[in-house]
N, C-alpha and C positions, 0 to 999 in steps of 0.2 A: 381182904380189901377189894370193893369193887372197880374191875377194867375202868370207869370213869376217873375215876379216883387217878387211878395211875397214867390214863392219860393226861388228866389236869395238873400233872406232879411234874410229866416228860414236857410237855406241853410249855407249862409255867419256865420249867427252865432252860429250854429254848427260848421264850422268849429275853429272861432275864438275860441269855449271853447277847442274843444277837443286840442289847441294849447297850452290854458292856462294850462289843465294837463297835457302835454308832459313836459313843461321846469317846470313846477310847482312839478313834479317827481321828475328832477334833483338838485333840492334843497328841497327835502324832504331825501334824501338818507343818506344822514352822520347822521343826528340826529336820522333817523329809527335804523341805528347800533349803536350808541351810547345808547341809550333807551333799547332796547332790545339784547345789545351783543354781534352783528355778525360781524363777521370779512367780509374783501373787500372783498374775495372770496365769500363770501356765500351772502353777497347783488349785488357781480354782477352775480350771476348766477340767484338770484331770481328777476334782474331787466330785465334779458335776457329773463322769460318766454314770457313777453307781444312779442317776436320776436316770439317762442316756436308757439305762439297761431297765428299769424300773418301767416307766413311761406306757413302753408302747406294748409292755408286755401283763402290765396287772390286770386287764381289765377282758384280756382273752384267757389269762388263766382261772381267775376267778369264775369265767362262766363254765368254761371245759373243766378243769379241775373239781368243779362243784357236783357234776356228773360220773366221779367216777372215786376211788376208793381215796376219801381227803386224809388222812392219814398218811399214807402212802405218800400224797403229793406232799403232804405239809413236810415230811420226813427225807425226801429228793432234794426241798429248797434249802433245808436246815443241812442236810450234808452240804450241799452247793458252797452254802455261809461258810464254812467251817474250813473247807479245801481254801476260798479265796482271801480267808484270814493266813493262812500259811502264806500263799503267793503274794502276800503285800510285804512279808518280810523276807522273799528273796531278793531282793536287791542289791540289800544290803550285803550280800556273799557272794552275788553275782558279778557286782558291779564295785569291788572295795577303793574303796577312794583311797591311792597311793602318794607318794608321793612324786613330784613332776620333775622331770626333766629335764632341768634349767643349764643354760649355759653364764658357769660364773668367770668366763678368763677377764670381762671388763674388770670385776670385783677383787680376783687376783692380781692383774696390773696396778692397784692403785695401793695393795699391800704389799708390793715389793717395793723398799725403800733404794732410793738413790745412793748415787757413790757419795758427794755432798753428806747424806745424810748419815752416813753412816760413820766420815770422817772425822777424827781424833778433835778436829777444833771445829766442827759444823757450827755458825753461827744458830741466834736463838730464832730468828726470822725463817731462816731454812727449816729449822725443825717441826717449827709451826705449823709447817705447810704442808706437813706427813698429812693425809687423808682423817684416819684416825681420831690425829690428836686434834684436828683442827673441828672434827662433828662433837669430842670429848667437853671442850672450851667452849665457856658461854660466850657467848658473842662477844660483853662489853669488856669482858679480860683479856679477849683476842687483842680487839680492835687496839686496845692498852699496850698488851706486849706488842704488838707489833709496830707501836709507835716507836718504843725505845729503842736507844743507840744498839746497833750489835757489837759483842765483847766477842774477839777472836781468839781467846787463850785456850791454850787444851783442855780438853770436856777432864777431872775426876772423875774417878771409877765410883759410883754410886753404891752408898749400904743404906739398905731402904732401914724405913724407922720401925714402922711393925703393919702390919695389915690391918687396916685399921677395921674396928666392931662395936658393935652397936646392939644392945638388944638379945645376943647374940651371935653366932657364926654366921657370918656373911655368905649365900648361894650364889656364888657367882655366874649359873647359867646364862645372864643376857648381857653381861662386860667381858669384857677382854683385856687381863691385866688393869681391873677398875680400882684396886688398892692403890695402885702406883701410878695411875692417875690422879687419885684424889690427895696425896703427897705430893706431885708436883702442883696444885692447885694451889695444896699450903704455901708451898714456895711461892708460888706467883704473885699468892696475896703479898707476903712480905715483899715481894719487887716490886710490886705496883705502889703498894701503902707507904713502906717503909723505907724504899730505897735501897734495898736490901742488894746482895751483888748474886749477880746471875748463874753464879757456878751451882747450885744445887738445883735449880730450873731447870737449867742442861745438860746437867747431869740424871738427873731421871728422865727426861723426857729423851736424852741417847739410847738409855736403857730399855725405855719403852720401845722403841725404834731397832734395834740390836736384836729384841728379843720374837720380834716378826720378821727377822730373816729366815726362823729357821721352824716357825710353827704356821707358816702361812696354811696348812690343811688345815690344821685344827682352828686356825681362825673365822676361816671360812664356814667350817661347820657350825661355829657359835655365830656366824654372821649372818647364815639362815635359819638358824634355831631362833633368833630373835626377828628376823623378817617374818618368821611365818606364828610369830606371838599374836595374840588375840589383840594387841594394844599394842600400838604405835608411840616410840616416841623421837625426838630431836637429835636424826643421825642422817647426814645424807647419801655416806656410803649403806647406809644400811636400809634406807627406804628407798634406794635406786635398785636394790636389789630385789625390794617388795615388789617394784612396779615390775621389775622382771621376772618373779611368779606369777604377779595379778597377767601379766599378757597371757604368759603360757599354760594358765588354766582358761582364759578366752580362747586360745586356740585348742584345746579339747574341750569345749565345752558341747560339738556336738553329740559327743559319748553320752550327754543327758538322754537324749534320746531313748537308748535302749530301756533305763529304768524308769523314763517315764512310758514307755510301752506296756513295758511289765505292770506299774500301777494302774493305770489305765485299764487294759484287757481285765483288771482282776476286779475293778471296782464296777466296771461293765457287767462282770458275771454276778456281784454281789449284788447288784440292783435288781436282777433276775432273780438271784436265792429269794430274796426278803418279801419278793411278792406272795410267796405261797402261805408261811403263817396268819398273816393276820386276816387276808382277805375268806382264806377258806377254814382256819381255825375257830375264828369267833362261832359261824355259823356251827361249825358241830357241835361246841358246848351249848349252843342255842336249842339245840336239838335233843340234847339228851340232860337237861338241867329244866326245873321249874321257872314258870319264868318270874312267880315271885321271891326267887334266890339269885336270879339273874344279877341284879345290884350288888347283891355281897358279893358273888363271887368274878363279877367284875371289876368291884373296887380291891379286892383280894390281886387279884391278875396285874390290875394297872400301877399297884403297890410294888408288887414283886418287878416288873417291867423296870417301874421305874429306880429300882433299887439297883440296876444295872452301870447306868449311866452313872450311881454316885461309883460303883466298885470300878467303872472304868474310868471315871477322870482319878481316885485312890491309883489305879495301876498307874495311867500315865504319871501321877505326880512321883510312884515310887520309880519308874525306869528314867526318868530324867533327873532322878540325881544320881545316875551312871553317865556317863559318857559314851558318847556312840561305839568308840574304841575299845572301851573299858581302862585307857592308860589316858586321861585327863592329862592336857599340858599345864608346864608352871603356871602362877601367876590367874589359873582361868578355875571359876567358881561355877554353881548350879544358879548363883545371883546374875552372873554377868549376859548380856544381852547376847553374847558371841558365843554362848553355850550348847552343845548339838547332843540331846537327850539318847538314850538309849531306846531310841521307838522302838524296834525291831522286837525285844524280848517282847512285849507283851501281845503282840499278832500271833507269837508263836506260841505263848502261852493261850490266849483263846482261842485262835486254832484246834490245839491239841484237847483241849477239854471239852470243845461244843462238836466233836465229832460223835464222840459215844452216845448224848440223849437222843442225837439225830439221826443214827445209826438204828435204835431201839424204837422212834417213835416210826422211821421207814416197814419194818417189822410187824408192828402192831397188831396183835390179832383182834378180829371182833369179836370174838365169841360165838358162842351157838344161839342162832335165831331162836328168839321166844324167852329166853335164860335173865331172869330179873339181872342178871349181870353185865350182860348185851351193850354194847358200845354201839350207837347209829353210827357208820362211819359213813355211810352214804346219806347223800340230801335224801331224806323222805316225799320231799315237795316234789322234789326233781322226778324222784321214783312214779310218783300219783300222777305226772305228768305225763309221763315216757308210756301209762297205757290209753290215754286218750288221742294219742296221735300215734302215727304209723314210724314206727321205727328203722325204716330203710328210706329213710328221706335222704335227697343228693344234699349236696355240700351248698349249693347254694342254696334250696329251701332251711337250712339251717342257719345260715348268712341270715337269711331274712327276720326268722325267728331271733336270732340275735339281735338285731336291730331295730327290732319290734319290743324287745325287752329290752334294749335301753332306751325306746322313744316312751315306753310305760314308767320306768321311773325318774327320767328328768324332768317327766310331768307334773310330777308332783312339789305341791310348792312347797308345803315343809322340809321335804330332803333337800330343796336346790337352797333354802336358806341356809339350813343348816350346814351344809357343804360348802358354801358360799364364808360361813362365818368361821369354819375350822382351816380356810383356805389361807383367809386373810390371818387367822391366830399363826401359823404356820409363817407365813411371810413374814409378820413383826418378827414369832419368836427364833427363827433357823440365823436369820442372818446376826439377831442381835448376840445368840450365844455362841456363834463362829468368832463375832469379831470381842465377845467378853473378857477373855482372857488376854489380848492384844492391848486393850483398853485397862485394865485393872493392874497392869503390869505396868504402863505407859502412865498413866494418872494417879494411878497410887505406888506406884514404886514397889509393887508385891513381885517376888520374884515367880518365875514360871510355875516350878512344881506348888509352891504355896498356892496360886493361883485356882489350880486345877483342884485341889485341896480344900480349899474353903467353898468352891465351886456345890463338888458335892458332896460339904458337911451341909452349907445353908440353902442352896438353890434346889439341887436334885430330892435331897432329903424331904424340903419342905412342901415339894410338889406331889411326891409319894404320900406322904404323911395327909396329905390335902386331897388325893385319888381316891385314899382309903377312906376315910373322912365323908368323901362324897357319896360313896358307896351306901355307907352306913346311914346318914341321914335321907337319902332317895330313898330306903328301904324303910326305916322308922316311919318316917313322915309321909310313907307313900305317897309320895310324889309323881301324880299322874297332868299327864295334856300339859293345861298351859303350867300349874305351878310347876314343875317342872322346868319348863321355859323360863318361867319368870325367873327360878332361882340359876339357870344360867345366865340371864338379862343381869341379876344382881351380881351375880362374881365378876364379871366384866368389867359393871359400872365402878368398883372397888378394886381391881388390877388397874386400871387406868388411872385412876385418883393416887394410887401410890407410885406408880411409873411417872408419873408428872413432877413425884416431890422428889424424883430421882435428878430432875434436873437440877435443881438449886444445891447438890452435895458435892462440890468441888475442893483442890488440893494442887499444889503445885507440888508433883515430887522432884526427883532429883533432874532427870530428864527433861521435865517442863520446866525448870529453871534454868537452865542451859542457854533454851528458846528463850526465856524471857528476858536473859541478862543481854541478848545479843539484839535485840528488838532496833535497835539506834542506828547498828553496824548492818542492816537487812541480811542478817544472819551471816556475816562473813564473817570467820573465826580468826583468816590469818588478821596475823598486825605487828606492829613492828618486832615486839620482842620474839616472834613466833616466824618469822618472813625467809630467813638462811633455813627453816627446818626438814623443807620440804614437806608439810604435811600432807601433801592434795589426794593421798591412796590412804590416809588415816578412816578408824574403822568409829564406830560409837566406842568409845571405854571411858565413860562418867567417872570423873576424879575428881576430889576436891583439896582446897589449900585449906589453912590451921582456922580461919576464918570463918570458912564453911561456900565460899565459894566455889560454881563448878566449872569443870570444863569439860569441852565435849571430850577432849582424849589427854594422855599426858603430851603428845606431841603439839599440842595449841595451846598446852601452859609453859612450853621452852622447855620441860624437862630432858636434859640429856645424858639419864643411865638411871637404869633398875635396880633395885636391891631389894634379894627377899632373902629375911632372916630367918634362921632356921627351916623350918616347915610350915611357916605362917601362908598360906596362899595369900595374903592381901599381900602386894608389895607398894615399896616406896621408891617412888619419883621423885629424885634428887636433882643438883643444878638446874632447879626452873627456875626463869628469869622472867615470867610473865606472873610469877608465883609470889608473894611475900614469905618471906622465911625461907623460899628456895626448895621445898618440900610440896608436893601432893600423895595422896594417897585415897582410898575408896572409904578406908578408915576415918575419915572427916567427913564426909558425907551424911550429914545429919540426916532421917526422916523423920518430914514434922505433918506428915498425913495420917498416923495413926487413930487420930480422935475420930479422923474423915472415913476412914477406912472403916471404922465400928460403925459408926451411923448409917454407912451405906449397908453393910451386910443386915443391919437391924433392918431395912424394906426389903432387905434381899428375902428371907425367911417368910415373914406375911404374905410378901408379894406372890412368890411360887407356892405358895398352899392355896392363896385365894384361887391360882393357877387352875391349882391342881381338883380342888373342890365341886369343880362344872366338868371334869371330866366323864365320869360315869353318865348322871344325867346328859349331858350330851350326847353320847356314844348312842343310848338307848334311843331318845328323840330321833336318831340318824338310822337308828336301825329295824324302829318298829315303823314311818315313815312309810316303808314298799312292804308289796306283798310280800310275805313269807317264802316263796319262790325265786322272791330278785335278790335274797338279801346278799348272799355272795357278791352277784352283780354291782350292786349297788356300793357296797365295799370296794369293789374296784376299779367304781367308776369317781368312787371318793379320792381312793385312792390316787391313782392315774390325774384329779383335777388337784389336787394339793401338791404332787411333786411339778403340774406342767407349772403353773400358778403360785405356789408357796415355795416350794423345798428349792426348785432350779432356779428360777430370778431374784431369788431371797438374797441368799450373798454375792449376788452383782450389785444388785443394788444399794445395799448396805456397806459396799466395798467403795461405789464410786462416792457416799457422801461424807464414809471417812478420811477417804482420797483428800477431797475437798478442804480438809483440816489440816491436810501435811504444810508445815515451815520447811523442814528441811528434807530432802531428798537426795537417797544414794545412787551411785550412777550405775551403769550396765556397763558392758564391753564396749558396746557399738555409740557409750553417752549418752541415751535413754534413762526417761525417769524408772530406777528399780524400787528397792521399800523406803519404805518410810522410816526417816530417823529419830523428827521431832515433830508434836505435832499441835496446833494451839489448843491450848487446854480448853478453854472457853467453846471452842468451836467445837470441838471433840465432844464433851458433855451432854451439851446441848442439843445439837442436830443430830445426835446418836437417839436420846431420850426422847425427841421432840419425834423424830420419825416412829418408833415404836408405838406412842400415844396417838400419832392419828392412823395410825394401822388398825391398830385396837379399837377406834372408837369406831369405824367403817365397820369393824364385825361386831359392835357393841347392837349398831345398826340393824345388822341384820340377826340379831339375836331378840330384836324387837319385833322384826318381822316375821320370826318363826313363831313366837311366843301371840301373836295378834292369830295365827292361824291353828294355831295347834288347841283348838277348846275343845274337839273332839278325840285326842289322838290319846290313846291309850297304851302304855309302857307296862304297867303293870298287873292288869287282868291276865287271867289265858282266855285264848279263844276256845271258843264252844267246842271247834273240833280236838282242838289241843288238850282240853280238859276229860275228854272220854280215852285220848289215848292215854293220858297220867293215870286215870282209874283203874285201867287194864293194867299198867306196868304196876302197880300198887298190889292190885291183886295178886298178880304171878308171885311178889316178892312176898304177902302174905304166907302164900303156897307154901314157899320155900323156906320160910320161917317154922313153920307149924310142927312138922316132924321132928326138932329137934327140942321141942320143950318137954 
């Protein structure tokens, strides 16, 4: 097999990883701030270093690196990658997120029961007023017993009835003696209803009280096991205690710090790696490939490339349904909103495998000058150049030459269009597919991993498939100057026309109906039946009653106590009083957005092959553009204007106009707007799809304007000189052919 060969093999898959950590980032980024704390701002400023590091370095490496053995170089940035995929998942071992060190003697005071209460004839009024039993009781059966006369006769020694079950064996992780609760309830009903006489009321409710003299540790332990639950519900001994974690991870919260250091510095150096392939890659395969194969084995590359990004949102969907821990708590699904994925494995998994092709391609040998099997691994342009000028030039007569070769090819007006329109493609497409999985998650109710998942079966797939596609047809159709152009003008006009019928495909899932039930209330959730709950540290946990109504948590539908049966992780939310039937659970929660959900993925598919289709031709329009001498340069002057312009103010900008859709907002430490909870459907769609359409039609613009100037520009001839060195490489290989038939 010839050295080409086998660099376009090393080559290709290098490119294909460092694809799979680009989208494999994008689905690493919510559960990194979840995990460690940090609000949107401060993960998207630490996801903007890998730009930071990119920026100011593409466009000096691309001209030095071009002069000197690209292989080599391209083989330094792929190691670079590979190290800085490891050091995104230290942190995680660095930095493990323990638990805190709270002071519970408030919480223990209010579980040591009184003398009163503990005595042989305690009235029913006194007993009520254990902490406990009184967050246990729904308000309007309190309000009830505590109306009635108190009966002073000695408490009976209580024999419970049986523990009561359902479905199954009752988990008692987030009750505390919740059986002998829901017994004295019975009781109550018949004192309230029936008239009934109060000796078995107070008699279990002694019993309950009797039996927290002597377990107050262990009750304490289930009283933070349930404060630190993903879902909140209607306890005020027990979300007093929330608030008193929620402080005392504000007061460490500047230990973020250190790991956002660590991502930072790493995404810093990974913006450095990633300049070296493509700026000085493309060129070499330029150099030693036809250039009417150029097309195929372009759209071949951009296939492979893009077949990265499907295998890295496939990783991230498979590591987030682990648990960052690996030991998932009750109660909490890969469905629920409060879920913190397993990021870490898969950095370490790319890491660990994109070191070896970039260990081999650093190695690379050229072969023996003249050897039909000969790798150019040096510019040949560059070479032709270096003997028409004096080789001991100072550092600033280089400076000059520098700057003389990028004032030659910004001059050119087909490149500045053409850059111009990959700029703005760039800007619609970076921010919109940052913030797609937020949104499809958010609007159609698809849980995360599924997200990332259908992501890239329909989106990444379809743009590959549409890369390759382009390939193939520039090459059939030879597609030279302006048709060329035109047929980029035409894929645009057709991306845009479907991104527009994207606006009209909306859905309220479970979370937008939350928002829209509350529309009357300006999104206040407390209300009377909910007011004694203390909800105000409650987190998002979407639950619904037998109806199908939602609420944001169980603690704003009154529930007050968990039950999960057996090993079911959905559990039920019992005595809710803002609840009909007294029941919620996540199990009612109908979704009625699947029909929406299909339709939307059916433009997803067209839409990213239409994508994908103008990519080759593109690429070539960009690259035959400059002299065969600047093309490195010109690559990394592409470069360098798509991250200042596209890739870095992409998801600010895209961040402040979904901002603008938030209803509901969680707070910070300091009571500062943090994320977003809910957010209007209507606006969210809309101004999301409406921004990417006139992104789009700005480069649709200038793909008209490249396409008015490009009637001379030639993609697929060789040039004259290029065509006597093909004859000569043809011949050697003739040579070398001959003796063995």
């Amino acid at each position: 097999m010839e050295r080409i060969y086998i660099f376009l093999a090393l080559f290709s898959f290098v490119f294909f990883l460092e694809a799979i950590g680009g989208s494999y980032i994008n689905s690493a980024v919510q559960n990194i701030e979840r995990q460690f704390q940090m609000s949107s701002r401060t993960s998207g400023f630490m996801i903007s270093a890998s730009d930071f590091g990119y920026i100011p370095c593409v466009v000096f490496i691309a001209h030095f690196g071009s002069k000197g053995n690209r292989a080599r170089w391209i083989g330094s940035g792929a190691i670079l990658v590979s190290i800085t995929y490891l050091m995104l998942a230290s942190p995680n071992f660095l930095f493990p997120q323990g638990h805190h060190d709270i002071n519970t003697t408030a919480v223990a005071a209010q579980l040591k029961p009184t003398a009163g209460q503990l005595a042989s004839n305690s009235t029913l009024r006194e007993l009520l007023s254990y902490q406990l039993i009184r967050d246990r009781m729904p308000h309007d059966t309190y309000m009830a017993l505590m109306n009635l006369e108190d009966e002073t006769t000695e408490i009976e020694e209580y024999h419970p009835i049986a523990k009561l079950q359902k479905n199954g064996p009752i988990n008692n992780t987030y009750t505390i003696d919740g059986w002998l609760i829901d017994e004295a309830l019975l009781a109550a009903d018949g004192v309230i209803n029936n008239g009934s006489s109060q000796n078995t009321l107070r008699s279990s409710l002694s019993m309950f009280i009797r039996r927290r003299a002597n377990t107050s540790e262990k009750d304490i332990k289930k009283i933070r096991i349930s404060a630190a639950a993903p879902f909140t519900y209607c306890a005020e001994l027990t979300n007093s205690l929330r608030a008193i974690i929620k402080d005392s991870k504000c007061e460490e919260q500047s230990s973020n710090m250190y790991p956002f250091m660590v991502f930072f510095f790493s995404l810093l150096l990974l913006g450095i790696g990633r300049t070296m392939p493509w700026s000085l890659g493309v060129p070499l395969l330029d150099d030693n490939i036809k250039k009417k194969s150029l097309p195929a084995y372009f759209g071949a590359i951009s296939s492979i490339r893009v077949l990265g990004p499907i295998c890295g949102y496939m990783i991230g969907s498979f590591c987030n349904k682990f648990y960052y821990t690996l030991h998932p708590p009750n109660g909490l699904t890969p469905a629920d909103p409060t879920w913190i994925g397993a990021w870490w494995i898969g950095f370490l998994f790319i890491g660990t495998v994109a070191l070896f092709p970039s260990t081999m391609l650093f190695f690379f040998p050229q072969g023996k000058a003249g050897s039909s099997s000969a790798v150019q691994l040096r510019d040949v342009h560059k070479e032709k150049l270096k003997k028409t000028v004096e080789e001991d030039r100072t550092i600033g007569q280089k400076l000059k030459d520098f700057a003389r070769s990028c004032k030659a090819v910004l001059s050119t007006k087909i490149y500045l269009g053409s850059v111009m329109g990959r700029v703005c493609d760039i800007l619609a497409f970076k921010g919109y597919i940052v913030f797609l999985p937020k949104y499809l998650e958010n609007h159609f109710g698809i849980p995360q991993y599924l997200v990332h998942r259908y992501m890239a079966m329909f989106g990444v797939f379809g743009f590959g498939l549409g890369a390759a596609t382009g390939g193939f047809i520039t090459k059939k159709l030879k597609l030279n100057g302006r048709r060329a152009a035109m047929f980029v003008m035409l894929m645009s006009t057709v991306n845009v026309c479907l991104y527009s019928a994207k606006i009209f495909i909306g859905c309220e899932s479970i979370v937008n109906s939350i928002g829209l039930n509350n529309r009357e209330t300006n999104y206040n959730f407390t209300r009377e039946c909910n007011s004694q709950c203390f909800c105000e540290n409650a987190r998002l946990y979407p639950v619904c009653d037998k109806t199908g109504y939602a609420y944001f948590s169980p603690c704003h539908a009154g529930c007050r106590e968990a039950k999960q049966y057996g090993s079911d992780p959905l559990l039920d939310f019992t005595s809710c009083q803002c609840a009909p039937g007294g029941v919620v659970s996540k199990k009612y929660c109908e979704n009625t957005c699947k029909t929406s959900t299909v339709v939307f993925f059916l433009t997803v598919l067209p839409g990213s092959f239409v994508a994908g289709l103008g990519v080759v031709p593109a690429m070539l329009i960009l690259l035959r553009s400059v002299p065969p001498e600047s093309r490195s340069l010109s690559l990394g002057l592409q470069g360098m204007a798509v991250s200042l312009f596209g890739t870095l103010p992409s998801p600010i900008i895209w961040g402040l106009v979904i901002d603008a859709a938030c209803l509901v907002w969680d707070k910070t430490c300091n009571g500062a707007r943090g994320a977003c909870s809910i957010y209007h459907p209507d606006r969210l769609r809309v101004w999301m799809h409406l921004l990417y359409v006139v992104i789009r039609t700005i480069a649709l613009i200038t793909d008209i304007y490249v396409w008015k100037h490009a009637k001379h520009l030639n993609i697929m001839d060789e040039p004259a000189s290029e065509e006597k060195d093909n004859i000569r490489r043809n011949s050697i290989k003739m040579q070398a052919v001959q003796p063995d038939q």
